[in-house]
SELO-574227 format. One record per residue: x, y, z of N, C-alpha, C in turn; residue in three letters. Coordinates in steps of 0.2 Angstrom, whole numbers, plus 2048, in hexadecimal, padded with zeros to 3 digits. Example, Ala and Ser with C-alpha at 12.3 -4.5 7.8 and 13.67 -1.06 7.14 Angstrom:
8427E482783E7EA8278427F0827ala
8407F58238447FB824840800827ser
//
This chain:
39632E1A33993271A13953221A5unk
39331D1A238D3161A43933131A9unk
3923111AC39430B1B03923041AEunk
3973011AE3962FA1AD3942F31B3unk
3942F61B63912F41BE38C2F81C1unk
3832F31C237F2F61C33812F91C9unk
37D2FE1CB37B3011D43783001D8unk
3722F91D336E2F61D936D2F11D6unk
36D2EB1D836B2E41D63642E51D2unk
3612E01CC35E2E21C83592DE1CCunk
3502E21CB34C2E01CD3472DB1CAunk
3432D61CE3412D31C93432C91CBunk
33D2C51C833E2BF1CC3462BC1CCunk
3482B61CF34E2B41CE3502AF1CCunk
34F2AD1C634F2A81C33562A21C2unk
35A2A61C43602A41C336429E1CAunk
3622A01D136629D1D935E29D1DBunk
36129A1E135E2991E636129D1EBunk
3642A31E93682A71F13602AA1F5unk
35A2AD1F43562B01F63532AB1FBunk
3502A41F934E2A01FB35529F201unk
35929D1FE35E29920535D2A120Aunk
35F2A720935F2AB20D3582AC212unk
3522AD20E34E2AC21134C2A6217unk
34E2A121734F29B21A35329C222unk
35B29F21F35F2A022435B2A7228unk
3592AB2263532AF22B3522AB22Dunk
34D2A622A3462A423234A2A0235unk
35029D23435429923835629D23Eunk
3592A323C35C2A72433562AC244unk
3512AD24134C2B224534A2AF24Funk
3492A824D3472A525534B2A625Aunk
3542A62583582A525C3572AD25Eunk
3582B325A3572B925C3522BC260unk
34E2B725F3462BA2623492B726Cunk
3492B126C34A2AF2703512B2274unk
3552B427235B2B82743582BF278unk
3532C22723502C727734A2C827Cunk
3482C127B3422C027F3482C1289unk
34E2BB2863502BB28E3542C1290unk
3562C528B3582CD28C3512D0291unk
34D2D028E3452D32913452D2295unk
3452CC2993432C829F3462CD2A4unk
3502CC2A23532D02A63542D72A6unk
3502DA2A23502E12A33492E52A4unk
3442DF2A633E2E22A833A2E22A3unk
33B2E129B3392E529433B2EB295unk
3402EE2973442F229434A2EF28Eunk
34B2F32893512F22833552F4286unk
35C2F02853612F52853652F727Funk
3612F727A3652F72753622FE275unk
35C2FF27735830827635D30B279unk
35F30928136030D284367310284unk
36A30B28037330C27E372311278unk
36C30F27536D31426F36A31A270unk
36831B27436732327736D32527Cunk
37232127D37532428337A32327Eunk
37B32327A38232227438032A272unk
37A32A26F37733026C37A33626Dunk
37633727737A33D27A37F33E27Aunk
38333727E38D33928038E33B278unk
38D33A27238F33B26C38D34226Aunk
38A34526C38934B26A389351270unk
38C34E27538C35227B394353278unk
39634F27839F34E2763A1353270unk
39C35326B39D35826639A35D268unk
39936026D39736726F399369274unk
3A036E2723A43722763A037627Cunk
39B37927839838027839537B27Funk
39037827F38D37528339037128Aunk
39636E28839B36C28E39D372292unk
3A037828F3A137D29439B380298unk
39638129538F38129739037E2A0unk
39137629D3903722A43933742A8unk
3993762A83A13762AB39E37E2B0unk
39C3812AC3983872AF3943862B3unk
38E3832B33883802B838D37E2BDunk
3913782BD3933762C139637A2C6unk
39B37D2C439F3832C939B3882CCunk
39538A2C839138E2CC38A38A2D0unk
3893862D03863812D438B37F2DCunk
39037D2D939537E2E03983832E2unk
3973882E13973912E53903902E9unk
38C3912E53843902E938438B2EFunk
3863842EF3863802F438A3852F8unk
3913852F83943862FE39238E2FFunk
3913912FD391397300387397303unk
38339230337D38E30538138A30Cunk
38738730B38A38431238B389315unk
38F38E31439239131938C39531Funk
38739831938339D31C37D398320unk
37C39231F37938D32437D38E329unk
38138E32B38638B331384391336unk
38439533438239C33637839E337unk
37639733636F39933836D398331unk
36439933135E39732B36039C325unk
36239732036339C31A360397315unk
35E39D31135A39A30A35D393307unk
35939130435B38B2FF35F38E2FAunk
3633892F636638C2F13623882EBunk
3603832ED35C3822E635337E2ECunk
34D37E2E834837C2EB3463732E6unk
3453702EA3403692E633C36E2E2unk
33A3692DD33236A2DB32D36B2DDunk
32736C2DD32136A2DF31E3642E3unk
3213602DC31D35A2DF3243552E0unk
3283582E232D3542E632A3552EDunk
3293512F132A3522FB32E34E2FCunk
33334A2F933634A2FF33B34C303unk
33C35330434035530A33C35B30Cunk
33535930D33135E30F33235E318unk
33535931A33435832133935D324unk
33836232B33A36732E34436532Eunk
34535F32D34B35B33235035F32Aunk
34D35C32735335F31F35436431Eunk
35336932035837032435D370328unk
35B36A32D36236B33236A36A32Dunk
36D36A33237536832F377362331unk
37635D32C37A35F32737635B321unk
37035A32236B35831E36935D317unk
36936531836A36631436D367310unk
37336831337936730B379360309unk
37635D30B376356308371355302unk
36B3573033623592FD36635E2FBunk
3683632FC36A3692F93713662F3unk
3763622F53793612EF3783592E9unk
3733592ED36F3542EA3693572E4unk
36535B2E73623612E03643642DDunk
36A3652DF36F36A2D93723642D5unk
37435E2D73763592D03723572D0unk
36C3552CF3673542CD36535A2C7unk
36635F2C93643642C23683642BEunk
3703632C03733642BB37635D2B7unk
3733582B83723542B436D3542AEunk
3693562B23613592AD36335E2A6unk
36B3632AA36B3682A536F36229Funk
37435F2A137935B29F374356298unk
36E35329B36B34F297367352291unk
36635A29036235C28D365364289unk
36236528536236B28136A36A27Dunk
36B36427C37336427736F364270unk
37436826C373367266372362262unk
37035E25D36E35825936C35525Cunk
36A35226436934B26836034A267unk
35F345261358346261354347267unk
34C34926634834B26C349342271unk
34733F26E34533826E34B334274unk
35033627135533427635733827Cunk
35533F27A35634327F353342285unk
34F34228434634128834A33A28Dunk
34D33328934D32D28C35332F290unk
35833028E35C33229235E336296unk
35933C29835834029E35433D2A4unk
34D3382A03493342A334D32E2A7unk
35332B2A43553282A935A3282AFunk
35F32F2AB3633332B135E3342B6unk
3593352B63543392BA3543332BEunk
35032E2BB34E3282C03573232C5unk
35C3232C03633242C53643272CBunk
36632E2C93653322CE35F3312D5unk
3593302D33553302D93563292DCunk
3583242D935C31D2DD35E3212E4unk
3623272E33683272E636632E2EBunk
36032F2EC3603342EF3603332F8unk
36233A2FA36433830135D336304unk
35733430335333630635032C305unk
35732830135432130235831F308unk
35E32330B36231E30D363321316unk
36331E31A36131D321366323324unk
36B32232337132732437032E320unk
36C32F31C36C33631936733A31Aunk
36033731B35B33931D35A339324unk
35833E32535834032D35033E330unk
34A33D32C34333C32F344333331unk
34A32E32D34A32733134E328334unk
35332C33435732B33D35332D342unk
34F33334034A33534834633034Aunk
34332A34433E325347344321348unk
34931E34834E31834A34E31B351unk
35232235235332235834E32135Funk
34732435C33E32436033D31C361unk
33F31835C34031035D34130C35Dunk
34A30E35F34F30A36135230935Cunk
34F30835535330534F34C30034Funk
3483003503422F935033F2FD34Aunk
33F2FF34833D30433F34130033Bunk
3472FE33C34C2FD33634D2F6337unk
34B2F333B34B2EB33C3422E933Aunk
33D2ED33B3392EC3363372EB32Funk
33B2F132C33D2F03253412ED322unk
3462E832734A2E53253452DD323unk
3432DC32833E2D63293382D6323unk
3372DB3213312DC31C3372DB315unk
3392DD31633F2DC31033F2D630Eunk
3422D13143442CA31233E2C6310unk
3372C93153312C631132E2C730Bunk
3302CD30932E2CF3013322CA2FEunk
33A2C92FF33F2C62FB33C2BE2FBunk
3392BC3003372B63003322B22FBunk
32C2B82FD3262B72F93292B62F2unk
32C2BE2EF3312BD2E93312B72E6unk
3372B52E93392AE2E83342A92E7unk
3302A92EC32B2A12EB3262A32E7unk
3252A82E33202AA2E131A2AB2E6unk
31A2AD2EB3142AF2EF3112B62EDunk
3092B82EF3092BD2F030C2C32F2unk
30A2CA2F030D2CF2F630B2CF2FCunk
30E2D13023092D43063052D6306unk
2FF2D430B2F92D930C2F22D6307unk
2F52D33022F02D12FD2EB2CC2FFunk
2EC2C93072E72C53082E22C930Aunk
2E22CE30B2DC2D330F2D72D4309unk
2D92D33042D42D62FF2D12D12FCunk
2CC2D02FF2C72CA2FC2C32CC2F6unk
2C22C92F12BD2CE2EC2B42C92EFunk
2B22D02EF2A92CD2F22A92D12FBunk
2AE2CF2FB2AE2D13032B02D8306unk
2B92D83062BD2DF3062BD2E42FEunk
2BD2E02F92BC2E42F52BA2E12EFunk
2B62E62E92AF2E32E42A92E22E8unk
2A52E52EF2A22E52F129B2E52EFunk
29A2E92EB2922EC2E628F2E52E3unk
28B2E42E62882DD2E32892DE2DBunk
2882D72DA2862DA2D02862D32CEunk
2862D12C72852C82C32882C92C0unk
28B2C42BB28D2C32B42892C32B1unk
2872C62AB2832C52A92842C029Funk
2882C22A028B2C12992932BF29Aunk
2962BC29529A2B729529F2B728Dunk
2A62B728B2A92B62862B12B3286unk
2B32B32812BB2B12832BF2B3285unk
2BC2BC2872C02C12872BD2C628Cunk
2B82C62902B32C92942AF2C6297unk
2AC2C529D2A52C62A12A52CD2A3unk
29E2CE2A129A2D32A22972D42A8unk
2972D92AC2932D82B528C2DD2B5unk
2872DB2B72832E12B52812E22BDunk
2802E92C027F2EA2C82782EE2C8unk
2732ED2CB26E2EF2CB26D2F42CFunk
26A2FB2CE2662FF2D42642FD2D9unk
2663012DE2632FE2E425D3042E8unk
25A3082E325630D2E325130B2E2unk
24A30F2E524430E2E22413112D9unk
2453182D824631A2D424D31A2CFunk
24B3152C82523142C52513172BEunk
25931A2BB25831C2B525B3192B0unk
2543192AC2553162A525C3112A2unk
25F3192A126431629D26B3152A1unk
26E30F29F27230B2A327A30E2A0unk
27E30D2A628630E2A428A3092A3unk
28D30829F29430429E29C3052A1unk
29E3002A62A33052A52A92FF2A3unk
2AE3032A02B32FE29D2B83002A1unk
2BE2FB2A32C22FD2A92CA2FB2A1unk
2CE2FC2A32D42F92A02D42F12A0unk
2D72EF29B2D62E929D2DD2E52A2unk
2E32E92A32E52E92A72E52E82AFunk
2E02EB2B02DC2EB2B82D52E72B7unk
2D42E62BD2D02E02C22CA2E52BFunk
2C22E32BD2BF2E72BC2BD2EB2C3unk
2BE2E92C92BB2EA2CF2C02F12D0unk
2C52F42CC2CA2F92CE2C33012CFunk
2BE3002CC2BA3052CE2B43032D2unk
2B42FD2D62B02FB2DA2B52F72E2unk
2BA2FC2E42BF2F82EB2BC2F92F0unk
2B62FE2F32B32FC2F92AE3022F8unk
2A93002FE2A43032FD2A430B2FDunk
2A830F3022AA3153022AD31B2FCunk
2B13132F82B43182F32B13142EAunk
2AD3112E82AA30E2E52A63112E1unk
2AA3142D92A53172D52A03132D3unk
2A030C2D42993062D02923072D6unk
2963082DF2923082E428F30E2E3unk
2913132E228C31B2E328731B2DBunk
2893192D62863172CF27F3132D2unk
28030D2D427C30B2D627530E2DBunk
27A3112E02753182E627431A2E2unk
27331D2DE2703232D926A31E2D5unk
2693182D52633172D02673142C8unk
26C3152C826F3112C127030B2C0unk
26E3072BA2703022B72753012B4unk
27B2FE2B92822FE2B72862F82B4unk
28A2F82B028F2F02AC2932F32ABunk
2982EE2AC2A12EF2AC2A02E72A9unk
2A62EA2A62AA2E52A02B22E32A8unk
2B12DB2A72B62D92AC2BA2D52A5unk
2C22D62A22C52D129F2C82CD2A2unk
2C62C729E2C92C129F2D12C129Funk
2D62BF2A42DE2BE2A32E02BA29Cunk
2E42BE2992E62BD2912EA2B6291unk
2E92B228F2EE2AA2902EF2A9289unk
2F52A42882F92A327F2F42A327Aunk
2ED2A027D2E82A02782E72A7276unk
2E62AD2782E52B22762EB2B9272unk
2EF2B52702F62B626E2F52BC267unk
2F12B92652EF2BD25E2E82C025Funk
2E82C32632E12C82652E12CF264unk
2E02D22612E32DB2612DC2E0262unk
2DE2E52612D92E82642D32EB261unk
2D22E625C2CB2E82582C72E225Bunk
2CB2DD25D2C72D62622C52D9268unk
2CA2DD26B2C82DF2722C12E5270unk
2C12E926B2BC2EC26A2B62E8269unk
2B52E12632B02DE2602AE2DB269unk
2B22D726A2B02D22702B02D6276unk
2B12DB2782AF2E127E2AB2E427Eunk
2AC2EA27B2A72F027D2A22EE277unk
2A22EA27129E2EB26D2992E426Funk
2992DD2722972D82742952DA27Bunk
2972E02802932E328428D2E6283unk
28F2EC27F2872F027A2832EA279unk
2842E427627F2E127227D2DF27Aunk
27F2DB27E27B2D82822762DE289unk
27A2E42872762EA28A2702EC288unk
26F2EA2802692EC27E2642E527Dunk
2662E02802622DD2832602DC289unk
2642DF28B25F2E029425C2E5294unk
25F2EB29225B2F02902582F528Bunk
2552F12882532F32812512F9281unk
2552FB27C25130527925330927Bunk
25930728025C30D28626330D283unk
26631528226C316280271316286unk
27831328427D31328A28231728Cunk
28331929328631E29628E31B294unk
29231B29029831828F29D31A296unk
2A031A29A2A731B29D2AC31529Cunk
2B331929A2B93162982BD31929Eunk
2C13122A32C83142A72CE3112A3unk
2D23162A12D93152A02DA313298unk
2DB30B2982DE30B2932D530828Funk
2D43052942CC3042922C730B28Funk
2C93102912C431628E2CA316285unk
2CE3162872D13172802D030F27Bunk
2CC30B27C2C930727A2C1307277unk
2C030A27D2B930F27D2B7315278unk
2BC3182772BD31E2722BE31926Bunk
2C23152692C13112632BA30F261unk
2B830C2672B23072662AC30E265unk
2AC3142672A83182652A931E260unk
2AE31B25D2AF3202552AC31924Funk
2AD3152522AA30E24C2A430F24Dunk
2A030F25229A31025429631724Funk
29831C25129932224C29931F245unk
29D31C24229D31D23C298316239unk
29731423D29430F23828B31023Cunk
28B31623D28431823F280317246unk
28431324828230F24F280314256unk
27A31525727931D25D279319265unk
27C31426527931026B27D314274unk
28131727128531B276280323278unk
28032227C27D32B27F28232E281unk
28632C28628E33128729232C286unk
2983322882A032D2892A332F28Eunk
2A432D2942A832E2992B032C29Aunk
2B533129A2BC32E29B2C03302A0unk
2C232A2A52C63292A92CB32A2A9unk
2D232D2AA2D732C2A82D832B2A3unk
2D732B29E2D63272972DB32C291unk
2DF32828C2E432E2892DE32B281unk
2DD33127E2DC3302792E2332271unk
2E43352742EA33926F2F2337272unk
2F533326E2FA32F27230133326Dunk
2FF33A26A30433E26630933F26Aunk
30934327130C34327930A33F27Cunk
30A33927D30A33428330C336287unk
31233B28A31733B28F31C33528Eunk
31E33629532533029632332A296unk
31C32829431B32028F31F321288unk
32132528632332627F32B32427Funk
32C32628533432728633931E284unk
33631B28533731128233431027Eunk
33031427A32A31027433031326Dunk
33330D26B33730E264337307262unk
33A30725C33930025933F2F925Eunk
3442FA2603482F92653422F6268unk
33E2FB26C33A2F82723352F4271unk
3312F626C32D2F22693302EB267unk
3352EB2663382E52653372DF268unk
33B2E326D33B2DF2743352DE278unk
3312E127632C2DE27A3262DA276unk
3282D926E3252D426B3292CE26Dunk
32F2CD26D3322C72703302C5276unk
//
């Protein structure tokens, strides 16, 4: 049988109202105030969403709640976790008895001798067993997509560590032995540094320590010029300090989030300084800090006007010589772009490619991924 009421509005110009037009209008009217609404959300949560983070944490409780099978699950861990503590208390009292759960690896913080005594271990020790058993809590429920799982394990995890006994004076035993070796001048220290950070804060000062670091003097030491110049770059070329130099020169690309000098901070530990010792013709790419004029710059600019506006001025200082490319961080994955265009459009000016820290496959990012959804993204276009 036909219905006599469509099932979707008919497609096709509107010749009839102006409803499309008025609606369109009341958009851009309240997009600003939206936009604006979340920009001062961002401010107060760091660019964290909270609408991601509710909506993973609705996720869980909502399918943790529809899974009987999984609650007793818990209900199980827990009871047998608190048999292990205590029958771990008792058999302490009575002298060195095994852990009943161990940190990780690359956990130390209760590496120290003192967190055995009593009653410091049962303190770590029921502090790692909730800790794992929120881990079990936040993971392997049935339906709770991977994406939230993942965010909301990732943040119990960083809750949790808030609270562990190892921040707080009264629970760890490594600050009480330095309070009582001096007087309690340990903790009136920190209190003082406290109120001077809170200070700074406020007035916008630097952090501590930042005056030591002169660039040219304590650190950026490696002579070198600018040699070239754009709205998005200077160029620094650092010469050999060798009798014997080789040909072909290296580029290196740092992030653009860091200081170019992040791979020139003093002379001992300075990849730019031993390049040079060696006889190399060196250039790094220093970016200019992004300001509202650069608003709509994306990353075929940062490719044209970086690494590809370097090449050009490389092969004029040294002409007919191929370049040693290295990429740090997010700059090497810049560098990987700029040498697949390179590639295809025939260009041989590269001899290698060197990478730093550099991710070129962002399939697995890790816990970068764990805030990247449209939510997020949101919020940090606002």
């Amino acid at each position: 049988m036909q219905s006599d009421y469509p099932l979707l509005p008919p497609r096709g110009p509107n010749t009839g109202s102006n409803n499309n037009a008025s609606m369109d209008d009341d958009s851009a009217a309240r997009e600003p105030i939206d936009r604006l609404t979340n920009a001062m959300l961002g401010r107060m949560s760091m660019g964290l969403s909270p609408a991601a983070l509710l909506l993973a944490y609705l996720d869980w409780i909502i399918h943790l709640g529809m899974a009987p099978g999984k609650q007793a699950q818990l209900l199980q861990k827990a009871l047998r976790k608190a048999l292990r503590l205590n029958m771990y208390s008792m058999h302490s009292l009575q002298g060195e008895s095994e852990p009943c759960i161990k940190p990780l690896p690359q956990d130390h913080r209760f590496d120290h001798p003192d967190w055995q005594q009593w009653p410091y271990n049962l303190i770590y020790q029921s502090f790692l067993l909730n800790q794992q058993w929120w881990h079990n809590a936040t993971t392997g429920i049935h339906g709770l997509s991977r994406h939230h799982e993942n965010a909301v394990s990732f943040t119990a995890r960083q809750v949790l560590d808030m609270f562990s006994p190892s921040n707080f004076p009264l629970t760890n035993p490594e600050i009480q032995q330095t309070s009582w070796q001096q007087g309690g001048a340990n903790l009136l220290r920190g209190w003082t540094n406290w109120i001077e950070d809170w200070q700074r804060t406020v007035l916008g000062g630097k952090p501590v320590g930042v005056e030591q670091f002169e660039v040219g003097r304590t650190i950026a030491v490696t002579p070198g010029q600018v040699v070239y110049r754009n709205r998005l770059i200077e160029l620094i070329q650092y010469s050999p300090d060798t009798l014997e130099v080789h040909n072909e020169p290296i580029l290196i690309v740092p992030a653009w989030i860091m200081k170019y000098y992040i791979l020139d901070l003093s002379p001992h530990n300075s990849l730019v300084n031993y390049l040079v010792s060696q006889g190399h013709t060196v250039f790094m790419i220093s970016w200019h800090n992004p300001s509202a004029d650069d608003r709509d710059l994306g990353m075929d600019d940062y490719r044209r006007l970086g690494i590809m506006a370097a090449l050009d001025v490389i092969k004029t200082i040294t002409p007919r010589q191929r370049v040693h490319a290295v990429g740090y961080c997010l700059g090497g994955t810049l560098l990987t772009i700029a040498a697949a265009a390179l590639v295809r459009d025939g260009d041989q000016r590269l001899a290698s490619m060197t990478l730093l820290a550099a991710q070129t496959d962002f399939t697995e990012a890790g816990e970068l991924m764990l805030f990247i959804d449209e939510n997020q993204l949101a919020f940090l276009e606002d």
